[in-house]
C-alpha positions in Angstrom: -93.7 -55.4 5.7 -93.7 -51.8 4.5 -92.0 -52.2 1.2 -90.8 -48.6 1.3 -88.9 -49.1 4.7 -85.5 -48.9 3.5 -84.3 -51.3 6.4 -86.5 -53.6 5.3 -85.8 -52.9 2.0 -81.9 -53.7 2.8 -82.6 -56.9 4.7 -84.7 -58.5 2.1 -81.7 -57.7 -0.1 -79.5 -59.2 2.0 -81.4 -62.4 2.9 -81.8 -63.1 -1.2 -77.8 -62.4 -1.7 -76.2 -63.8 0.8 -75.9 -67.0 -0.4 -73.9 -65.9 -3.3 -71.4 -63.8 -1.3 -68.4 -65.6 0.8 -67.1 -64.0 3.4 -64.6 -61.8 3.4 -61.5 -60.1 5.5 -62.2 -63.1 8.2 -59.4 -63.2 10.3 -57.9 -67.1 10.1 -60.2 -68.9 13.1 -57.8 -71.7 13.5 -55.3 -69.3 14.9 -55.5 -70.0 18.8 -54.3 -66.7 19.8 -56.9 -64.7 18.3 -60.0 -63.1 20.2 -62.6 -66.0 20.3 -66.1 -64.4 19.6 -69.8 -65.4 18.0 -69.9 -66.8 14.3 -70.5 -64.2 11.9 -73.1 -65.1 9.0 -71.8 -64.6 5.5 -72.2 -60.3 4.9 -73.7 -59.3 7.6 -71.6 -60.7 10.2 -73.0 -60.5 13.5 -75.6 -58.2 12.9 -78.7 -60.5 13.2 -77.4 -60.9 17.4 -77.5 -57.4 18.2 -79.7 -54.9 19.5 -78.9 -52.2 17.2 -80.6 -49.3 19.6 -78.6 -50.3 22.3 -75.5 -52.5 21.6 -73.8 -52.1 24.5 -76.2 -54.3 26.4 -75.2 -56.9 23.7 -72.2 -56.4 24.3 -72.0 -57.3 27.9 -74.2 -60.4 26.9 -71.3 -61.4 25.1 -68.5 -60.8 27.6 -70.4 -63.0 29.6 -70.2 -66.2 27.0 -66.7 -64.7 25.2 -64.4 -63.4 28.0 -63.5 -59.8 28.4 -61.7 -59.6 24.7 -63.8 -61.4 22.0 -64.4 -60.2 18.5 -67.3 -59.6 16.5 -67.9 -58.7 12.7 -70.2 -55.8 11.4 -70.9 -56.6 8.0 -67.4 -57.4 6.4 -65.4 -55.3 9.4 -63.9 -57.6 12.2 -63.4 -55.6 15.7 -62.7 -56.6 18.9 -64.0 -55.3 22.1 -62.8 -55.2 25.4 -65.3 -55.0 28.8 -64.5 -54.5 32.3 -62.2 -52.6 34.1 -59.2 -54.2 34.5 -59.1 -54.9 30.3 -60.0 -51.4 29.2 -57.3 -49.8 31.6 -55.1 -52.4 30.2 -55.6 -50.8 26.9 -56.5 -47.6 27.1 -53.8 -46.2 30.0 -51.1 -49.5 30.1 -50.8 -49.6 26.5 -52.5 -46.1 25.7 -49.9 -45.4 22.6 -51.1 -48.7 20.7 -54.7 -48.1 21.0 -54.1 -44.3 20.1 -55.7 -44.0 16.8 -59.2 -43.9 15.8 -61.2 -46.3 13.9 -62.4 -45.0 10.2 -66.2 -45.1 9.4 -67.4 -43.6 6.7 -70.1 -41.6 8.1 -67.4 -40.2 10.5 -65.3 -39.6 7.5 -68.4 -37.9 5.7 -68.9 -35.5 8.5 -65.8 -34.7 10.0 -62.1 -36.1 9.4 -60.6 -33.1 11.0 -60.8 -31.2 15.0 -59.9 -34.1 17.5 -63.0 -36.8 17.9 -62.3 -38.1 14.5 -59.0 -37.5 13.3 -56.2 -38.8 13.4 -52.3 -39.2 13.5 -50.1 -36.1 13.4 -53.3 -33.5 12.8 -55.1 -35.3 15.8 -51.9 -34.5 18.3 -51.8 -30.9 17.1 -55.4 -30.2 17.7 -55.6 -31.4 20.7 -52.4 -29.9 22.0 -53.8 -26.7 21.3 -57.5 -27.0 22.4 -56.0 -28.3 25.9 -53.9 -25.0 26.1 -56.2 -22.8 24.8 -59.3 -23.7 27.1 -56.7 -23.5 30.0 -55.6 -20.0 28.9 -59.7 -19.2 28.8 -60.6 -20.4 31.8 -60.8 -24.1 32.1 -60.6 -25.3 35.6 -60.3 -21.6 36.9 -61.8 -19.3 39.3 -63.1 -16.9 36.0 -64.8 -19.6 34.2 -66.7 -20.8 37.5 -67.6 -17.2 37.8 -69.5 -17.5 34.8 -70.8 -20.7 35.9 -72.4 -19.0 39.0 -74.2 -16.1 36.6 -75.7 -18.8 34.5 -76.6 -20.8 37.9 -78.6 -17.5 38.6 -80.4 -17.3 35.1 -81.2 -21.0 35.3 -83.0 -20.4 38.5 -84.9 -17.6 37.7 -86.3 -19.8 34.9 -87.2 -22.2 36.9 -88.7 -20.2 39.2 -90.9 -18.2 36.3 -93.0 -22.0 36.5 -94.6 -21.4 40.1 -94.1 -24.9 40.6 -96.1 -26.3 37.8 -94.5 -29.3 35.5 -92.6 -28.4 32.8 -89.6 -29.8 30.2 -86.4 -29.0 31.5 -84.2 -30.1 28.5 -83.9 -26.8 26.2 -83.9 -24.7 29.0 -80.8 -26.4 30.9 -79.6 -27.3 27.1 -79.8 -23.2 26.9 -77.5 -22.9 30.1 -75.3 -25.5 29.5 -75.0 -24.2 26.0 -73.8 -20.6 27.1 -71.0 -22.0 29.4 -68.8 -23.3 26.5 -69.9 -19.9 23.8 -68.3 -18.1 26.1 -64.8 -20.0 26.1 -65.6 -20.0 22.0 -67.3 -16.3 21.6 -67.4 -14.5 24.9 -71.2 -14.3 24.3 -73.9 -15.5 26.0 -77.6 -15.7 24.5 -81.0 -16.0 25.6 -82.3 -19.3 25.7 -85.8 -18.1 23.5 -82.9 -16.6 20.6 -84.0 -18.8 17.5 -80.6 -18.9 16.0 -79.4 -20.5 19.5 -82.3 -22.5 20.0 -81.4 -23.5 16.0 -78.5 -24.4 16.6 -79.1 -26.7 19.5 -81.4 -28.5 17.4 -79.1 -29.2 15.1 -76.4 -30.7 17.7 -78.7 -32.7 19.5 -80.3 -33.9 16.5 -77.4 -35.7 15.0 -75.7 -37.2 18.1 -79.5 -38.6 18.6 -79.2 -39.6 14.6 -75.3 -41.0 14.4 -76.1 -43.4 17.4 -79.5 -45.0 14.9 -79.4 -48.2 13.7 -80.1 -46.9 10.2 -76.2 -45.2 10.7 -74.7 -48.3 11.6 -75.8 -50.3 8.6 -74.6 -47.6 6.5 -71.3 -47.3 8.2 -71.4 -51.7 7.6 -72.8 -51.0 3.8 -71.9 -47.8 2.6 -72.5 -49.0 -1.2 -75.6 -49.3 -0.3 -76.1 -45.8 0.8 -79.2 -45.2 -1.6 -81.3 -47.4 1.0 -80.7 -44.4 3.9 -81.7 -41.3 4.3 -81.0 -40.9 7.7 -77.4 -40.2 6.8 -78.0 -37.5 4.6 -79.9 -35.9 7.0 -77.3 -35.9 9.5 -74.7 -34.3 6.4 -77.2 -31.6 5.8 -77.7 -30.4 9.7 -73.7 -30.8 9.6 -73.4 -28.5 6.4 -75.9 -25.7 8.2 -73.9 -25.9 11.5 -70.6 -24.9 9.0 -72.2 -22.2 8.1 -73.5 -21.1 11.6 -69.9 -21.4 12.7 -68.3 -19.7 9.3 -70.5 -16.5 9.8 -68.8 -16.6 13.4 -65.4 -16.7 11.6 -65.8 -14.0 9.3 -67.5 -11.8 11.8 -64.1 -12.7 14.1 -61.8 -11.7 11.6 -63.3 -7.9 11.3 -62.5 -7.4 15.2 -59.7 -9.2 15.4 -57.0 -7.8 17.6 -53.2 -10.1 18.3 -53.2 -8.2 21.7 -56.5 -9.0 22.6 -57.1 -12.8 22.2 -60.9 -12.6 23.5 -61.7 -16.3 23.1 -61.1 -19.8 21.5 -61.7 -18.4 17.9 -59.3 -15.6 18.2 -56.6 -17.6 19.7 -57.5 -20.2 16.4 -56.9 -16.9 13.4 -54.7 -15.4 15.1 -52.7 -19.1 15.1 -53.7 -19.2 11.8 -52.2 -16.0 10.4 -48.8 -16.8 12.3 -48.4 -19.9 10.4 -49.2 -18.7 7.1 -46.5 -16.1 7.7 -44.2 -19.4 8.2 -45.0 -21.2 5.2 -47.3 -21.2 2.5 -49.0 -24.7 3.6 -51.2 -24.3 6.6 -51.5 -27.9 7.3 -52.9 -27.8 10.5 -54.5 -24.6 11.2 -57.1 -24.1 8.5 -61.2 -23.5 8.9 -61.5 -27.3 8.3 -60.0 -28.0 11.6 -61.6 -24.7 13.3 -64.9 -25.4 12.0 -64.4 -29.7 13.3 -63.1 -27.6 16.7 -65.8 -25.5 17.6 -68.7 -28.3 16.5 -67.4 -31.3 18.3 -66.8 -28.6 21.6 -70.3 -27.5 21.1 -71.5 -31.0 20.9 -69.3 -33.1 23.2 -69.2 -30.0 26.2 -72.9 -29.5 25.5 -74.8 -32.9 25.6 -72.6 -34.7 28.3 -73.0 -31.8 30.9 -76.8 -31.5 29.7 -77.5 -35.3 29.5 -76.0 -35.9 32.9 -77.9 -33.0 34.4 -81.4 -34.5 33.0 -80.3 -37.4 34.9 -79.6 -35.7 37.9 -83.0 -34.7 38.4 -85.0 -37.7 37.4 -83.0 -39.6 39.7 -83.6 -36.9 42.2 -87.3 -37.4 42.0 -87.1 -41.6 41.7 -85.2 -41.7 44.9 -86.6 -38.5 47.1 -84.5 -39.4 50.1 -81.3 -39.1 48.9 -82.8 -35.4 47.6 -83.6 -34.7 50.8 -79.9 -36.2 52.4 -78.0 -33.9 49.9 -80.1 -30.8 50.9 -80.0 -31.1 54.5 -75.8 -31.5 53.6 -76.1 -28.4 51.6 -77.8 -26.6 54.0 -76.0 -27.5 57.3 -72.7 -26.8 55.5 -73.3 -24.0 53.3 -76.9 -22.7 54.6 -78.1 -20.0 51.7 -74.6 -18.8 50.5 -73.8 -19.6 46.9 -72.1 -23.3 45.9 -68.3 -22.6 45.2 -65.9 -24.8 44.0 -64.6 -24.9 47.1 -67.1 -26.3 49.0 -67.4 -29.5 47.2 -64.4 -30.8 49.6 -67.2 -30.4 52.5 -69.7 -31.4 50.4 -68.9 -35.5 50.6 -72.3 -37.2 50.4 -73.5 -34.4 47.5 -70.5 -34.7 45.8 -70.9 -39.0 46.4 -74.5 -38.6 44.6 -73.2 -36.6 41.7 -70.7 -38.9 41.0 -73.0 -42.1 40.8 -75.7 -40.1 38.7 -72.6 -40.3 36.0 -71.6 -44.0 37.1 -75.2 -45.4 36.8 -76.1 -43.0 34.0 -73.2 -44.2 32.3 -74.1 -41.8 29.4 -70.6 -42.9 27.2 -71.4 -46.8 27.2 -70.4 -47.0 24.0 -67.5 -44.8 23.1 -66.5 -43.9 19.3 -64.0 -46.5 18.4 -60.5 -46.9 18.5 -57.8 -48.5 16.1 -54.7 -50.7 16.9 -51.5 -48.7 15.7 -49.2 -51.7 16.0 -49.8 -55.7 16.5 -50.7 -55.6 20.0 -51.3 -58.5 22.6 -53.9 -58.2 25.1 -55.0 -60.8 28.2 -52.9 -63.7 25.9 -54.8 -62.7 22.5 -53.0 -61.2 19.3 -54.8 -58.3 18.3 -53.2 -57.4 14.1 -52.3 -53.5 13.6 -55.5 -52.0 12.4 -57.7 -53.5 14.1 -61.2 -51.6 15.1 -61.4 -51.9 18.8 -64.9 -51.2 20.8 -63.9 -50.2 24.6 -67.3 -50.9 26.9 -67.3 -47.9 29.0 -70.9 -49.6 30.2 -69.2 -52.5 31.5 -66.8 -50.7 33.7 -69.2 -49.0 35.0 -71.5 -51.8 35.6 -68.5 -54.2 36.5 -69.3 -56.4 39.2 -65.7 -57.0 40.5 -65.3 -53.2 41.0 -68.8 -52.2 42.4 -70.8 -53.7 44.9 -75.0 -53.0 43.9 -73.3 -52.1 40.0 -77.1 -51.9 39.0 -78.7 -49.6 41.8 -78.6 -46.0 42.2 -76.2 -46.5 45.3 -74.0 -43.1 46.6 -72.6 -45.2 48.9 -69.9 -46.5 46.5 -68.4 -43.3 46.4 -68.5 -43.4 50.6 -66.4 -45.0 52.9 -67.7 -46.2 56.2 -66.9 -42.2 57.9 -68.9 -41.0 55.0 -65.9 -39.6 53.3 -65.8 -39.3 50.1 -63.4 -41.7 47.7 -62.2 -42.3 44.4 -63.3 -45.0 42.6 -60.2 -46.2 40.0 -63.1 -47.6 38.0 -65.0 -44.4 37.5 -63.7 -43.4 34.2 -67.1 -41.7 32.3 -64.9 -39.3 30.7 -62.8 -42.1 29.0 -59.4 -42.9 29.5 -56.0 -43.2 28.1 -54.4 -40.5 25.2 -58.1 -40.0 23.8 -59.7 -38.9 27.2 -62.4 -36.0 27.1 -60.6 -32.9 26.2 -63.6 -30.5 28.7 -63.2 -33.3 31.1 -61.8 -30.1 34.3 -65.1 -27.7 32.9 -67.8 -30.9 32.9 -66.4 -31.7 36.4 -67.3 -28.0 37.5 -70.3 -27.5 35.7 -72.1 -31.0 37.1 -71.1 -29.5 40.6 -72.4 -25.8 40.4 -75.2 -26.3 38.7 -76.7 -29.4 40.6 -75.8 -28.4 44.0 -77.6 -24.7 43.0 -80.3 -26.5 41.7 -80.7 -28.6 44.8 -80.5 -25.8 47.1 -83.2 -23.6 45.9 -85.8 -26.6 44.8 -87.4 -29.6 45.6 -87.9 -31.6 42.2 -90.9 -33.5 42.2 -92.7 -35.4 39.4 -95.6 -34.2 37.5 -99.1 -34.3 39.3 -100.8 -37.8 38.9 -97.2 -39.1 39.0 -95.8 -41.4 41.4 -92.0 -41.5 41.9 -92.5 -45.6 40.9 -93.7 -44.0 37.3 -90.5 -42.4 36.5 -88.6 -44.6 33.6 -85.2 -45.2 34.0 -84.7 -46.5 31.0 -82.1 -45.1 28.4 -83.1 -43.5 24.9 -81.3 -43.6 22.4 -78.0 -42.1 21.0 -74.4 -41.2 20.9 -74.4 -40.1 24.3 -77.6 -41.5 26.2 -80.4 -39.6 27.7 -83.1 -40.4 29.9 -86.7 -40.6 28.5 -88.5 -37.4 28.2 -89.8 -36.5 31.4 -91.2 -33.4 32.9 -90.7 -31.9 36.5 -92.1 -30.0 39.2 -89.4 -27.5 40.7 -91.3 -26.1 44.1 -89.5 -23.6 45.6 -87.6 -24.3 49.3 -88.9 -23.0 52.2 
């Protein structure tokens, strides 16, 4: 054992003390209308049964034994989750207004508390209110925005093409593209994916959703007193405190050019907010830099990584399963031929617009979604659930739910096909969420996914690195808050 491990530090600590410690904030187990669930050990709960990298796998273990509502206890904090699709819609869209708030962790608390991911009651509605108008006033969802999709499409290519076919590492390039869709709702600027301050701040983003999804987080979040053990939480504060100032320079730069009759972007639609309600009253409870500076990092972060992470899927996949590369260019081509991908075409698009979809079912980059509180007593499937309670919904289990899809653990386009190759919903294909809390860039990741992949598609044939077979390729998740594929590289050989 490496004495200066601080996990191991922390579990030899709790293995000497827990004998002294009786459990607390145990809900009453001889209540027969409560969520059954594993035996939690005195302090740490059920800690010692899951897999701390990946819980969501432990999670669905569970269901198995426990039902579709069971509880479990993370050091002294009970929470119940809920797995397949019939109990989360139940929740999240029957009963959306009691499973409205958010569930309160402290390093949640440490690095935000304000924009829309983590807050909550009245300043929560607000934000959201406006950053739903504001991104549809810039663009979201409309023909300008997918304009500036297509221009990106073009300097992605390029890039690609600059490697002559040789293997390289897509991720900070299409992190770059991604990157420059949602500065320009924000800024209006674009930047070149070798700028250092761009390329910094990318770092920074990806960095802590990698670091707040680490084990090392999740025993703070269970032992905050014992904060002194991890460092990996004041690393994450630090990147979050040079992001601030990143995005304060942006403000004060902002506020020198800042016209009321020419509202260029998401920040200038924020101040110029912000000045009419300080002419109101001399409280600005809702539209202060706190809540811009939350805004424009969880937009950055959330709009970045799930259109990037879903992407770097797209093309591993692509390569593991060449044939359904081929299927979705010979679509692309006999439809479309050389013209530029539109919005419009994805309509006559079916089978391409049936394999995007499943890269995000089987991807399932959300399968563990940040939690949710009770804001009543609520009953669910027969079980009391108290007002309060933390409550885990298993976006990995609806998507892997056996009652709802029929090969849940393939890579199979077909689900999203019906016998005519048409393309149909799916009423379980919620990877956005669902409910009051659902992704806010839901409309632009929808568009982005499409023009990019079916560009990328048409103009190359992704293949893996020389000395690669496609049986080589690791599907297996990494780690973090939204979940990426293992590094990879990739061969991009031009189409004849």
């Amino acid at each position: 054992m490496d004495w200066m491990d601080p996990i191991s530090v922390f579990f030899l600590f709790v293995l000497t003390i827990a004998f002294l410690w009786k459990m607390s904030n145990f809900w009453n187990s001889s209540s027969q209308n409560l969520p059954p669930g594993p035996k939690p050990l005195p302090l740490i709960g059920n800690l010692h049964q899951l897999d701390l990298k990946r819980p969501y796998r432990t999670m669905l273990k569970l269901s198995k034994q426990y039902g579709p509502v069971f509880s479990i206890q993370m050091g002294s904090q009970k929470m119940v989750v809920l797995t397949g699709y019939e109990t989360v819609k139940q929740a999240l869209v029957n009963q959306a207004d009691l499973f409205l708030e958010r569930a309160k962790f402290p390093i949640w608390e440490d690095v935000e508390g304000y924009g829309i991911i983590f807050s909550h009651g009245e300043n929560w509605k607000v934000m959201r209110r406006f950053t739903l108008t504001t991104l549809r006033d810039f663009g979201m969802g409309k023909r300008t925005i997918e304009d500036r999709i297509v221009e990106e499409c073009h300097s992605l290519i390029q890039k690609f093409e600059s490697y002559k076919g040789k293997p390289f590492e897509s991720t900070i390039i299409m992190n770059a593209a991604v990157a420059n869709i949602i500065m320009s709702i924000l800024l209006a600027k674009r930047y070149e994916y070798e700028d250092p301050a761009f390329l910094r701040l990318m770092k920074l983003i990806n960095e802590n959703l990698r670091l707040l999804a680490s084990p090392t987080v999740k025993l703070y979040n269970m032992f905050p007193a014992l904060g002194f053990l991890f460092g990996i939480h004041k690393t994450i504060l630090k990147n979050n405190i040079e992001l601030s100032k990143f995005i304060q320079d942006i403000f004060i730069e902002r506020r020198k050019e800042l016209d009321v009759n020419d509202q260029r972007n998401f920040v200038d639609a924020f101040l110029i907010r912000q000045q009419e309600e300080k002419y109101k009253t001399k409280i600005n409870e809702f539209f202060h830099n706190n809540n811009l500076n939350a805004l424009v990092h969880e937009l950055l972060g959330a709009s970045i990584e799930s259109t990037l992470t879903t992407l770097l899927w797209a093309l591993l996949l692509m390569m593991k399963y060449p044939e359904i590369q081929n299927k979705v260019q010979e679509e692309i081509g006999k439809v479309i031929g050389s013209a530029q991908p539109r919005i419009e075409h994805r309509s006559k698009l079916p089978y391409t617009d049936a394999v995007i979809h499943e890269i995000q079912r089987f991807a399932n980059i959300s399968a563990m979604i940040v939690p949710y509180a009770t804001t009543e007593d609520v009953t669910i499937k027969g079980y009391f659930i108290p007002k309060g309670t933390h409550i885990l919904p298993s976006l990995y289990s609806v998507m892997y739910d056996e009652s709802q899809w029929e090969k849940p653990y393939e890579f199979y386009p077909e689900h999203f096909l019906d016998s005519k190759g048409n393309f149909v919903k799916r009423d379980a294909f919620i990877p956005f969420s669902a409910g009051r809390r659902i992704c806010a860039g839901e409309n632009l990741a929808k568009m982005e996914l499409f023009l990019f992949f079916a560009s990328l598609l048409q103009r190359f044939v992704f293949q893996p690195a020389p000395g690669m077979s496609k049986e080589d390729l690791d599907l297996t998740p990494a780690v973090g808050m939204i979940t990426p594929p293992m590094p990879y590289q990739i061969c991009a050989l031009p189409r004849s």
